[in-house]
Kinemage of the C-alpha trace (Angstrom):
@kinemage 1
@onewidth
@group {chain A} dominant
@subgroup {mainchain}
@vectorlist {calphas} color= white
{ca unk a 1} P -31.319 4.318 -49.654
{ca unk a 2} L -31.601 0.567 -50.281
{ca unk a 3} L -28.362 -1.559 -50.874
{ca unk a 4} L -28.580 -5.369 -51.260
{ca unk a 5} L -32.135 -5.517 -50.125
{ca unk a 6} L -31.192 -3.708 -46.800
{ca unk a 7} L -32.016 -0.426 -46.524
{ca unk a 8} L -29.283 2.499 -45.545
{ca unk a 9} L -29.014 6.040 -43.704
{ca unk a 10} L -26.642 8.200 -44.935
{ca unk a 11} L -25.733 11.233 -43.151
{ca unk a 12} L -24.988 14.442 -45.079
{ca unk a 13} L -24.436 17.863 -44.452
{ca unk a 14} L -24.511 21.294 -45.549
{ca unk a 15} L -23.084 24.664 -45.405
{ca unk a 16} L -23.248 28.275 -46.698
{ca unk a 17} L -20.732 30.117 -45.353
{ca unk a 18} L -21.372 33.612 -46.503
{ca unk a 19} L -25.319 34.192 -47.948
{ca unk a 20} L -24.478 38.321 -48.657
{ca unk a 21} L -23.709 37.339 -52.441
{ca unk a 22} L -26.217 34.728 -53.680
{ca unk a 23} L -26.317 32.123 -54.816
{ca unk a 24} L -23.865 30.078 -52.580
{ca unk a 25} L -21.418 28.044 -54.513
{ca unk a 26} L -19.584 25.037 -54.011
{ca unk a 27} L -19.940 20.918 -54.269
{ca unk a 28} L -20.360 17.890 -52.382
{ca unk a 29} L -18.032 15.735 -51.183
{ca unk a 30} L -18.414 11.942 -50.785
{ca unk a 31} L -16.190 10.728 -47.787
{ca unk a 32} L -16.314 8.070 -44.962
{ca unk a 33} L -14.650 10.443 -42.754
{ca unk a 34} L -16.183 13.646 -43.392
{ca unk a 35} L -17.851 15.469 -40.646
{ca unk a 36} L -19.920 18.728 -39.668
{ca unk a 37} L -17.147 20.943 -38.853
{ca unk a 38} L -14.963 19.912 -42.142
{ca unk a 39} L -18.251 20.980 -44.719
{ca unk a 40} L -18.082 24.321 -42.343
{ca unk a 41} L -14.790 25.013 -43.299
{ca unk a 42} L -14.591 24.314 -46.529
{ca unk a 43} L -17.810 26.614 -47.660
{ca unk a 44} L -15.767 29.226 -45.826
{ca unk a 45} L -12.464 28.341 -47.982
{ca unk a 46} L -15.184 28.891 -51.260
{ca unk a 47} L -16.545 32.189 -49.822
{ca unk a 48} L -12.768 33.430 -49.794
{ca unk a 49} L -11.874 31.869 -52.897
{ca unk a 50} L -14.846 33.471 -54.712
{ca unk a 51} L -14.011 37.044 -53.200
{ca unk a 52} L -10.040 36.603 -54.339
{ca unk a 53} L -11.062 36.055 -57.695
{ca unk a 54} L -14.194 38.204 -57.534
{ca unk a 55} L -17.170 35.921 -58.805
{ca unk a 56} L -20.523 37.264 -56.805
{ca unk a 57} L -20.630 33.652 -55.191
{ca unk a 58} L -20.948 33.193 -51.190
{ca unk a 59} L -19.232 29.824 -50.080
{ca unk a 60} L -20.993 26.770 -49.905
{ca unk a 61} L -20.708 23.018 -49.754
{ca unk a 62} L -22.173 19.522 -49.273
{ca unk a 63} L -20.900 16.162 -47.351
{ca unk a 64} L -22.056 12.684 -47.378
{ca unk a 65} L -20.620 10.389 -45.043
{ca unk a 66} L -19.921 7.344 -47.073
{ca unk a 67} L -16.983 5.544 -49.489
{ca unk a 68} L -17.606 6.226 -53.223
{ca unk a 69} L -15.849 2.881 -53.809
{ca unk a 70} L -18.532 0.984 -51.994
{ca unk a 71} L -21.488 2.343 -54.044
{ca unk a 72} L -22.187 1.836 -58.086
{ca unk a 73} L -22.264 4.817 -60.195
{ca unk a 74} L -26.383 4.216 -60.507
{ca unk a 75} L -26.456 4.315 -56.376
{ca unk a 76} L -24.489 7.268 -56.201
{ca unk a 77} L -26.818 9.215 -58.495
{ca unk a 78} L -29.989 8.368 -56.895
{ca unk a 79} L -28.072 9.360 -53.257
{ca unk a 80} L -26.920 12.706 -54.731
{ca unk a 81} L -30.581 13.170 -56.176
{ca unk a 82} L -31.827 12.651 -52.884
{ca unk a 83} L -29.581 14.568 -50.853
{ca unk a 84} L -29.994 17.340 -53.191
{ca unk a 85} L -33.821 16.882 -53.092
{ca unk a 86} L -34.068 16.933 -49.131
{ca unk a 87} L -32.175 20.259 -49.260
């Protein structure tokens, strides 16, 4: 990713908790602070949230380590397109 001429890595991550019911639901969250083990957990909180309810979804979810404030709505798109892409 290229910001002000420079260009960027971004670290993201990904988890499916549970792939006995596919597809694997569940989003991606955009936070400085998030790490590995907090995407883990979270896909696992969807898997169980999916079975309470009971939609045929395993748990899953996305991370990307940066602050949504520092990026412009145009950036963010093209960094979820290509997160989603290298997936």
């Amino acid at each position: 990713m290229e910001k002000d001429g420079k260009t960027v890595m971004i670290r993201g991550y990904r988890s499916q908790h549970s792939r006995h019911r596919l597809p694997c639901k569940g989003g991606i969250r955009f936070a400085s602070e998030v790490d590995l083990q907090e995407v883990e957990a979270l896909s696992a909180l969807m898997t169980y949230k999916c079975a309470v309810v009971d939609v045929p979804f395993g748990g899953g979810k996305g991370g990307i380590m940066i602050n949504p404030k520092d990026w412009t709505e145009a950036e963010l798109e093209r960094i979820t397109r290509r997160f989603t892409l290298e997936l």
